[in-house]
N, C-alpha and C positions, 0 to 999 in steps of 0.2 A: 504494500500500500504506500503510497505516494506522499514525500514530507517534505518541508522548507525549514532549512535552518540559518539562523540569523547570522550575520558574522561579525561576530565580536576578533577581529582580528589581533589587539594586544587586549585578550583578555578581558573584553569589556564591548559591547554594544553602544555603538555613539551614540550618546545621548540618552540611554533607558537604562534604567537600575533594575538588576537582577529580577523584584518582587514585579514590578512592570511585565518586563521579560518574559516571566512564568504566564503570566494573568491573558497575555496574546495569542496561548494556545502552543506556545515553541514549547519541543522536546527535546531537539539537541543543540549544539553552538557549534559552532567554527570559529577558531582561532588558529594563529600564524606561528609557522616554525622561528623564522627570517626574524619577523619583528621582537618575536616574545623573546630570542636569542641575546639583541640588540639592549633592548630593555624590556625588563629589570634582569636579563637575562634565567638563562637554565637553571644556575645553578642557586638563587633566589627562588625561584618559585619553587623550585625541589625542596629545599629547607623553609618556604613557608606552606607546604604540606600537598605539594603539585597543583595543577593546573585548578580543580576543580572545588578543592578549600581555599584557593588562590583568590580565586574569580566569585565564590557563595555561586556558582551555577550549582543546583543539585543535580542535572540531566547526564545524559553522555555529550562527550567531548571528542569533536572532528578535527586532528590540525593538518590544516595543509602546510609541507615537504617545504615551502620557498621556492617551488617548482616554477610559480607564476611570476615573481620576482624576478627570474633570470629575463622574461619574455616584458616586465611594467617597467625595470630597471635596467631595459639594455644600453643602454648608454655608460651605465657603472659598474657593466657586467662584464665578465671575460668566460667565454667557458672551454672547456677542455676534456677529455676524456676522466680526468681525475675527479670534475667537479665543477664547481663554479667560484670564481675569487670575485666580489664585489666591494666597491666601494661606498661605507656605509652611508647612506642618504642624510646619517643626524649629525656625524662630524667627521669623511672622509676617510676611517681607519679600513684597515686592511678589515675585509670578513670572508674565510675561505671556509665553504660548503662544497664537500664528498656526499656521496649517498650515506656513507657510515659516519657521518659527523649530524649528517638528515635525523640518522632514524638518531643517535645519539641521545640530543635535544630532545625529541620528540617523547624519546625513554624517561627522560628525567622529570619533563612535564607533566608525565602521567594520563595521554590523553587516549582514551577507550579507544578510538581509530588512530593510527598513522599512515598517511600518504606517502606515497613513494618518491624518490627526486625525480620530475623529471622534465625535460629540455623544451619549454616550450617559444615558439616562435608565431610572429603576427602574422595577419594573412593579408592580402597575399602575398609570398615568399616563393622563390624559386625552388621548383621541386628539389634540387639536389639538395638543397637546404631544408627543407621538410623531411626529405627520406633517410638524411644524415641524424638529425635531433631525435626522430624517430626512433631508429635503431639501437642512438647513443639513450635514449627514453629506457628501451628495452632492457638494456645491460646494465642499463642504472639501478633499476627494479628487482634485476636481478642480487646485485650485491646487495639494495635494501634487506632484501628478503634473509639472505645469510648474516647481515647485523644483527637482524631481530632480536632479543633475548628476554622480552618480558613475557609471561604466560596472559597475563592480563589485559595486554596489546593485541587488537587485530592490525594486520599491513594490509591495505588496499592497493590495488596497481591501476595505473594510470593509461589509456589507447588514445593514444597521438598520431597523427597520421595526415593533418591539414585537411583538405578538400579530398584527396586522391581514395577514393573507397578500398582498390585493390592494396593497397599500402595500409588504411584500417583494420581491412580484415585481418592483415598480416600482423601488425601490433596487436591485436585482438588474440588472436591463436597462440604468437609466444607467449602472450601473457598470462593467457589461460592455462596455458602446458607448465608453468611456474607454479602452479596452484594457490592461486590466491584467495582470499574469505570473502572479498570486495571488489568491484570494478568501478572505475569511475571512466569516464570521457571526457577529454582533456584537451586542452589547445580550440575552441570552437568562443564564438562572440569573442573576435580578438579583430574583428576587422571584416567578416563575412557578411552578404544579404544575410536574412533569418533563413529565406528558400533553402539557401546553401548547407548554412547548420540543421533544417529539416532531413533534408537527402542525405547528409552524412550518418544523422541519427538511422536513418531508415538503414543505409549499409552496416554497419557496425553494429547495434542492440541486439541482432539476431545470432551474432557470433560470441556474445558473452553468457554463461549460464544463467538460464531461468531461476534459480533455486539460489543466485547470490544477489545481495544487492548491484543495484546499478545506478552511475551516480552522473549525473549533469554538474558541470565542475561552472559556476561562477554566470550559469545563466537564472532567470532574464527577466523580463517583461510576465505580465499574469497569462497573456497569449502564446509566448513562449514555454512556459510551464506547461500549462493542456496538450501542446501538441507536443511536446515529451513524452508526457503524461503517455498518449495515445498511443506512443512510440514503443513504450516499455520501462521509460524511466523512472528510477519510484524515489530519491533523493536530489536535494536543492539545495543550491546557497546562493547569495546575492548581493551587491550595497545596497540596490536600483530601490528598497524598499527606506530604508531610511535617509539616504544619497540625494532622493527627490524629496523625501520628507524635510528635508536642512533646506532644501530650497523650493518649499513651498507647495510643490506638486503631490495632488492626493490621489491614490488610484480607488475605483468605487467602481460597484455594477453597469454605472451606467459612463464607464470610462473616464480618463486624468483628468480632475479639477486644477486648475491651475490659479489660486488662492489670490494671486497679484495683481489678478483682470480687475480691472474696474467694478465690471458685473457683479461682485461680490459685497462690494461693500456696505450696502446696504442689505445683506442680504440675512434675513431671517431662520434658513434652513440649516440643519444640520449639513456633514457630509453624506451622509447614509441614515435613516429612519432606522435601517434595522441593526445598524452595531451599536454597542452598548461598551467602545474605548473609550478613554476622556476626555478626547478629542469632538469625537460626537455627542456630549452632551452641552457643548458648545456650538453658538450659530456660526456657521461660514462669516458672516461679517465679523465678529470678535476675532474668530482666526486672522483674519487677513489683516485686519489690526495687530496682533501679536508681527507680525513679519513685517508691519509697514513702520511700527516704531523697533523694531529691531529688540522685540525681545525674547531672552533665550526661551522661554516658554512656546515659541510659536514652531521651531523645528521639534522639540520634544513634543508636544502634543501629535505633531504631525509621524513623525517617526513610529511612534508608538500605533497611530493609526494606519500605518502603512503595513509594521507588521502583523499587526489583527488582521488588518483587511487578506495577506497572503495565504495564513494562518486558515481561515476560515476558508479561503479558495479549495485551499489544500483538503479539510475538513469535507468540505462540499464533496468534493474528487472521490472521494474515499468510499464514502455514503454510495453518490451514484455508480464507483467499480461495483461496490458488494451488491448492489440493485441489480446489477448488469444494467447499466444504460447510462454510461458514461456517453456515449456516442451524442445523446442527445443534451445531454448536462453540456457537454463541448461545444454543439451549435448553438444551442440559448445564450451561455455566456458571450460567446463573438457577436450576438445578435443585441446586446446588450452594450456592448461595448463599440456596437458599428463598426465592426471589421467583416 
């Protein structure tokens, strides 16, 4: 069954306090190898009781590898068969990531999932350079995999492959033949139409097993989600939910309210009649007041409402798999949303 999880990248959800958090319906979090490394680093959060007495999340814990890092941070990035040497973003010091310095971190953190390293590049990019990261993806995953040594860690692996389907399936299959607990799919919304990440989904979900999770790595939009959904994908993570929330834009049944229009200002109505976040017990004009005198309340309301609103997408989703009529729950919502 089909989930969204928030990303608390260091350890923290911008802008929402844990009890918030809970109250939206989220089960699990995402948080970052790369950052958490950085600050306050591994070996702090291990000695203040890992990731998860760290943070007061009481859920499970996703962190992603720093895999994506090498692909937001290339410019600071050097990579190499060894690893990745970056330059850190907060004061220029050397930071060199291997796969076994990956799972290292990831170990000491304590997080229920660890992600594998792995090489990901924007699109579009030159096949050789897709089918290189690819392969070096592959063998990265590979060593994650022999670092491993907690019993209480699952490692999930990562299918990179760009646009090229024949190249998917092949990252799909090694990866699978390594035996992993988790699959995610990797390297997609980095630059492609949505059409593009459709088709890739559609090549690739059929070659990872039924019976493991399978995971949409850093998508999307609530229209993106469904047609995952429809795809086979049953895990999410995103900024786009609180990302729009800091800047004003609310997503709702009947598609993105965008809080700074004029139209608002007077405007009486909640966002949605039927959520019950604390955002919607407040009228659209008070909102849009909060964002127009600049105050910090106006992205926290918003945030919190964005992740209820996913929250409950997801919820929906679920309801109508077990109905069987997902099919039809997927056309209403685009009909609602006017797509």
């Amino acid at each position: 069954m089909p989930a969204f999880m928030p990303v608390g990248t260091q350890g923290t959800v911008k802008g929402v306090d844990i009890g918030r958090l809970g109250e939206t319906g989220a089960q699990m979090m995402l948080a970052n190898t790369y950052h958490l490394a950085l600050r306050p680093g591994e070996e702090t959060v291990a000695l203040l009781g890992g990731l998860r007495r760290f943070s007061g999340w009481p859920g499970p814990i996703l962190t992603d590898s720093g895999g994506f890092q090498v692909f937001s941070l290339s410019q600071q990035a050097k990579v190499s068969e060894w690893g990745v040497e970056f330059r850190s973003h907060i004061d220029g010091s050397l930071i060199r990531l291997s796969p076994e310095r990956a799972m290292e971190i990831q170990q000491r953190l304590g997080s229920d999932i660890a992600m594998v390293l792995d090489h990901v590049v924007g699109l579009p990019s030159k096949p050789k350079t897709i089918a290189e990261a690819t392969w070096r993806s592959i063998r990265w995953a590979e060593r994650c995999l022999k670092a491993a040594n907690r019993s209480d860690q699952m490692v999930w692996a990562i299918i990179q492959g760009g646009l090229d389907g024949p190249l998917r399936r092949e990252s799909a299959g090694a990866s699978v033949a390594l035996g992993f607990r988790g699959y995610a799919v990797g390297g997609l919304s980095v630059g492609e139409p949505p059409e593009q990440m459709y088709q890739t989904l559609d090549l690739t979900v059929p070659e990872l097993p039924a019976d493991c999770p399978r995971y949409l790595m850093g998508v999307g939009r609530p229209e993106d989600l469904l047609e995952a959904i429809a795809r086979g994908i049953d895990l999410f993570d995103c900024v786009m939910p609180t990302r729009n929330g800091r800047n004003a834009l609310a997503f709702t049944n009947s598609g993105p309210v965008r809080l700074r229009n004029t139209c608002h200002r007077q405007d009486s109505q909640p966002l949605e009649k039927q959520c019950f976040c604390p955002a919607c017990r407040h009228s659209r004009g008070y909102l849009r007041h909060l964002f127009q005198a600049q105050e910090m309340l106006g992205p926290i309301l918003l945030s919190i409402h964005n992740l209820t609103y996913y929250q409950r997408l997801l919820a929906e989703a679920r309801v109508a798999i077990a109905a069987d009529r997902f099919t039809q729950f997927h056309q209403a919502k685009r009909a609602g949303w006017g797509i």
